[in-house]
C-alpha positions, 0 to 999 in steps of 0.5 A: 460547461455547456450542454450538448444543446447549446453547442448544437445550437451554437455550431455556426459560430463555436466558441473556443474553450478556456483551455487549449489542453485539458491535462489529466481529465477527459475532454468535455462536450465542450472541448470537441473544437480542440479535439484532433487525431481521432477522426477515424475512431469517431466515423467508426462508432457513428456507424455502429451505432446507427446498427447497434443500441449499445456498443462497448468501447474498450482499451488500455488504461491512458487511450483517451476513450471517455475523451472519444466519446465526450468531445468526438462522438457524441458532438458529432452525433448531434451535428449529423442528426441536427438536419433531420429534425432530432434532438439529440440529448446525452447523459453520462455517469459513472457506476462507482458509489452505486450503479442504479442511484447514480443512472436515476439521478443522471435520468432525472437531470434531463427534465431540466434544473436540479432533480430533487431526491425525491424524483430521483429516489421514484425513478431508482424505484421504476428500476426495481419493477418487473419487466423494467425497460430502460427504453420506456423509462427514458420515454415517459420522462418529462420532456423526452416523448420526442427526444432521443437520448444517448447515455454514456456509462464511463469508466463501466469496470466500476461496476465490478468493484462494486459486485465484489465490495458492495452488492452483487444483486444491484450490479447484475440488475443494472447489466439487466436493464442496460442491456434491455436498449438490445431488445430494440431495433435500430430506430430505437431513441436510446442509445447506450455506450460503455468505456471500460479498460481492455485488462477487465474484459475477462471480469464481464463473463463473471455477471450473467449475461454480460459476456454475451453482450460484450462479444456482439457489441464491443469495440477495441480503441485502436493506437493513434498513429504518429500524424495523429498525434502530432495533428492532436499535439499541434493543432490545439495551440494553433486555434489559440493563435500559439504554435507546437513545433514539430520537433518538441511533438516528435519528442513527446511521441518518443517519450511516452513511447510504450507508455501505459500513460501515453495520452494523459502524459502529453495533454497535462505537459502541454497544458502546463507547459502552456501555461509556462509560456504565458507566464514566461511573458506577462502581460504580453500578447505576443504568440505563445510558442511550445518548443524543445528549450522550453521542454528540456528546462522544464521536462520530461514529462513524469518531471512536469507532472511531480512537480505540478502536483508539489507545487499544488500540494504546498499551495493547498497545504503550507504548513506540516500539518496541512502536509500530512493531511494531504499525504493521507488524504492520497495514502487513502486513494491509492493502493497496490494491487496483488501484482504490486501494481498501483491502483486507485481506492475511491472515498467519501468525502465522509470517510476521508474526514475520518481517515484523515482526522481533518476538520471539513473546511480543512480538508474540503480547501484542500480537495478543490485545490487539486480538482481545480480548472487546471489541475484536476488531479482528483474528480468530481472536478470543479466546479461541481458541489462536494457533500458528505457522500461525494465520491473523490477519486484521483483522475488517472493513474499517471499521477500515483505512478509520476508523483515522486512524493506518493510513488518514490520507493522505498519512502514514498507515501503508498510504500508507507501505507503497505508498511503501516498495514504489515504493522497493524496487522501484526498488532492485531496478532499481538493483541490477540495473543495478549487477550488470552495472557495478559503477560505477552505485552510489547517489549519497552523498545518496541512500546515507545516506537509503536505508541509513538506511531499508534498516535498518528493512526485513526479508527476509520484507518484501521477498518482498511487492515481489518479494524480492532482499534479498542483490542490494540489501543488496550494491548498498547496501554498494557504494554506502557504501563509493563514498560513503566515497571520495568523502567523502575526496576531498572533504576533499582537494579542499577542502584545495586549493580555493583553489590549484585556484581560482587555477590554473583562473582563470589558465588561464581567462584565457589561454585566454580571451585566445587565443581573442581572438587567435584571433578577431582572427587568423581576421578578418585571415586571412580579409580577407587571403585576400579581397584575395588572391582579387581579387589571385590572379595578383599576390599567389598567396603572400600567399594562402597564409601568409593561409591558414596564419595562418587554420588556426592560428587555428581550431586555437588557437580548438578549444583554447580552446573545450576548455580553457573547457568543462572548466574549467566543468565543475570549477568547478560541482563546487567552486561550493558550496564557493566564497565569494561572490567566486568564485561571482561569477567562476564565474559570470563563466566561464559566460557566456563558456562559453555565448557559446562555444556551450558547452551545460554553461556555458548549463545551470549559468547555470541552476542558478546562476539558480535556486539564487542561486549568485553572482547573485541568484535569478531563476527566469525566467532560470534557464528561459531558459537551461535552454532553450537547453541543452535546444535543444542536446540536453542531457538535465540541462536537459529534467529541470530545465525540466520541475521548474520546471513542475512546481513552478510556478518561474518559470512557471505550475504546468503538470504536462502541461509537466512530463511533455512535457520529462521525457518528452523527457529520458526518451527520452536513456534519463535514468533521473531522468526515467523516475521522475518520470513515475511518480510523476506516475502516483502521484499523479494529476498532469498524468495519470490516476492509476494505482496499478498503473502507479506501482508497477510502475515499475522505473527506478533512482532513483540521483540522482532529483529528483522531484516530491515530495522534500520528505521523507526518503523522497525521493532528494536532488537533485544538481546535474550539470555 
């Protein structure tokens, strides 16, 4: 890339760029020949700064501000001074990674070569000073006595992530030495401007003294009109000997109408539609020409952008193990924001290694693939060196919002990211509930999918939804090994399945037979004790055997309704396992067990009734006996009647049904339904869709049976007796 210099010097004969459009990224200093439409804007801001030593230059995310400032003013700036005498010489910096270490580093570049740290390290020093002048800092670099110097802070909303992540004191002591520049007159040799998003504007009144500067200083980008952007469209290709037509430049306009990625949009499309053309006729020197064939068998425009970025990504990563780390790689550097909108999340090389779990050389290769001359998905952009501390970031939003791979709903790799944080989160609970009784594990089917999806996750992955790695690591080893036990009792209790089945029969007979005793005993009791009440002076010891026959018989009748409600309670245990028959005769003990008054037996008819266990499936009548558990309080029954609404069986779809019985059952402290009310929340069910509450959730999900499990990233219902 040239330096501003050289294009000053070289301004008689300027050389043409290697690309006629840059795609995502900003035009450069060097581009400044292939920048058109935005002649105004430039006039506009060469005047101010001829009054003002720092102006703000804001506006909507895709406006092309740090292309205004690269290849419109600051070229400009150094042709109209050039007859004067002035040396015109630029830095530029972002302040994301750190606001005073990056302006150090930026200043010590102009005395020439590479600055060694320790320059660089003196220089974020002087900052630190009382009374430190950004002017007189400028002044007294080598070299700079007689220069004047234009410095551009890019991308200035950086800074208010750092404040809230990383150090609020550096930010406000870089807003204060940037803003001393406003101490000087208009023959100050420094200059400063600002680019920032117009949606931060509110953030600058939350650092002291940065509103005030912001209302005298600020200039909002207008929207290029339509000849604007043709001129912006067309005349690049023209330099280039190739031609846009005007209808192909009307379409473009039409198809980003509106858009929050209207620029960025149609410089990649016309960069990778010129590069299209070029390969359509290899080898040839025939005129390159951009017109609505080549658009419609190639667009729209979201279309040439995910497929520009699947091309690159299975260029870089071929094989499924390159896949994944590039599907990490872009699950780090993208999140949702509280209005569920998609964000970018700047990394160190150092921390995607660890997220990602690649070696250096792998994941270096595939970091300048997409930071390479034609792409630059990802900045610093090549050729530029990457060490351990680099910040990689993606260059614009339009490729998280256009690349189906990271974007698409419901399976793309963002809305992954969002589920894999509401599920590690929940371990984190669940781990702390194991910590203080080592009997709560994971449940056998919730064990295999969550070790399963436990190995694909790293330490440095966790600290994003709060850490804990050794606390769920120790909660997943424990529920293994509680898993392997009960795999071995399984097999032992198949083993004996039928002797088992025998003995609970026969027990379930007599019982049944004592409670008809009994009942035919306490009738006679109780005719007994009324003859005797009308016959109390002739029949007093009559009375009293009837009273004892009847207390005999409440006592035969509590054993039989013991022995009842634990029989069903073994048998909806073994029931998978049963034939047919004795599905019918469990079945059978249910309904006695309910005639009983039995709450377990009245909610497994219901599991029988929905899971067609020994009767024909009949959602209807799997509710009506939910609903008479519930009516006994049965916390099971509340979960299982508010799936039925919710999943629309036997009963009209009702996601407001759903929540009223999870939120009953939730109140019995039933941990599957404090779940599924989050993930109501999620997904906007019934409720007001809220992120923040969805992921804030913190419940253990052991055994949960939620409305979406109908993934693998779900928890495996299991039945309770």
């Amino acid at each position: 890339m040239q330096t501003l210099e050289q294009i000053v010097s070289d301004v008689a004969a300027p050389a043409l760029p290697r690309r006629a459009y840059p795609g995502l990224r900003p035009f450069t200093l060097d581009e400044d020949s292939v920048f058109f439409g935005r002649e105004p804007m430039i006039d506009d801001i060469i005047d101010l700064l001829a009054k003002r030593c720092l102006i703000l230059v804001h506006g909507s995310s895709g406006s092309g501000k740090s292309s205004l400032i690269l290849a419109g003013v600051l070229p400009r700036l150094a042709r109209q001074h050039r007859r004067h005498g002035w040396r015109w010489r630029t830095a530029s910096m972002r302040p994301g990674g750190g606001p005073l270490w990056n302006l150090a580093h930026a200043l010590a570049e102009l005395e020439g070569g590479t600055p060694s740290a320790a320059r660089v390290n003196e220089l974020r020093l002087s900052f630190d000073r009382t009374g430190a002048d950004l002017t007189q800092i400028v002044t007294h670099l080598a070299g700079m006595e007689q220069e004047r110097l234009c410095l551009l802070v890019d991308q200035f909303e950086e800074l208010f992530r750092y404040a809230r992540e990383t150090s609020r004191e550096e930010s406000r002591l870089f807003v204060d030495l940037i803003t001393t520049v406003l101490k000087q007159d208009s023959a100050s040799p420094v200059r400063v401007i600002l680019t920032m998003r117009s949606e931060f504007l509110g953030e600058c009144a939350r650092l002291p003294g940065l509103a005030a500067v912001v209302n005298t200083a600020q200039y909002l980008l207008p929207h290029m009109d339509t000849a604007s952007l043709r001129r912006a469209i067309r005349r690049p290709a023209e330099l280039y000997g190739g031609s846009v037509t005007i209808e192909l430049a009307d379409r473009l306009i039409a198809d980003v109408q509106g858009s929050q990625d209207e620029l960025p949009l149609i410089q990649h499309g016309l960069m990778r539609m010129w590069d299209l053309a070029g390969e359509a006729a290899p080898g040839k020197q025939a005129p390159r020409r951009l017109d609505l064939p080549l658009y419609e068998a190639h667009g729209p425009l979201a279309r040439l952008l995910d497929g520009h970025a699947e091309a690159v990504a299975l260029a870089a990563a071929p094989d499924e193990s390159g896949r994944r780390v590039v599907e990490n790689l872009f699950r780090a550097l993208s999140d949702i924001n509280a209005d569920g909108h998609a964000i970018r999340r700047p990394q160190t090389v150092q921390s995607l290694m660890a997220v990602t779990g690649a070696e250096r050389g792998r994941l270096i290769s595939i970091l300048d693939a997409f930071r390479s001359d034609g792409v630059s998905f990802l900045t610093p952009y090549a050729p530029a060196g990457l060490d351990n501390e680099t910040m990689i970031d993606v260059s614009h939003e339009a490729l998280i919002r256009c690349w189906n791979s990271l974007a698409a709903a419901p399976d793309g790799w963002l809305h992954r990211e969002f589920r894999d944080g509401l599920i590690w989160q929940s371990l984190l609970s669940q781990a702390e509930i194991f910590e203080k009784d080592p009997r709560k594990v994971l449940g056998p089917a919730t064990t295999e999918d969550r070790e399963s999806w436990f190995k694909d996750r790293t330490p440095a992955w966790s600290e994003r939804y709060g850490g804990g790695w050794s606390r769920v690591e120790q909660l997943v080893t424990a529920s293994r090994s509680a898993a392997d036990r009960q795999r071995r009792r399984d097999r032992l209790m198949t083993r004996t399945l039928s002797i088992v089945t025998a003995i609970l029969l026969t027990a379930l007979a007599v019982a049944g037979y004592q409670w008809q005793v009994a009942q035919k005993q306490k009738a006679n009791a109780d005719e007994m004790r009324y003859v005797a009440e009308e016959q109390r002076k002739v029949a007093e010891e009559q009375r009293k055997v009837a009273e004892g026959q009847r207390k005999v018989a409440e006592e035969q009748g509590e054993q039989a309704d013991d022995i009842l409600s634990s029989a069903t309670n073994i048998i909806v245990t073994l029931q998978t396992k049963m034939d047919d028959d004795t599905k019918k005769e469990a079945f059978a003990i249910f309904l006695r067990g309910a005639d009983h008054g039995d709450s377990n037996s009245m909610r497994n008819l219901g599991v029988s009734y929905r899971d067609a266990l020994g009767i024909a499936q009949d959602y209807a009548k799997a509710r009506e006996w939910y609903e008479k558990a519930a009516a006994e309080d049965h916390p099971d029954a509340m979960v299982d009647l508010g799936l039925l609404y919710a999943n629309g069986q036997g009963v009209a779809q009702d996601y407001a049904k759903a929540r009223e019985w999870y939120e009953k059952a939730a109140a019995e402290d039933h941990p599957d339904a404090m779940v599924n009310i989050g993930l109501l929340y999620s997904k906007g069910q019934g409720v007001t869709q809220d992120y923040v509450v969805a992921r804030g959730t913190r419940r253990p999900l052991g055994r949960a049976r939620s409305l979406a499990c109908t993934t693998s990233e779900c928890f495996t219902p299991t039945v309770r007796a």
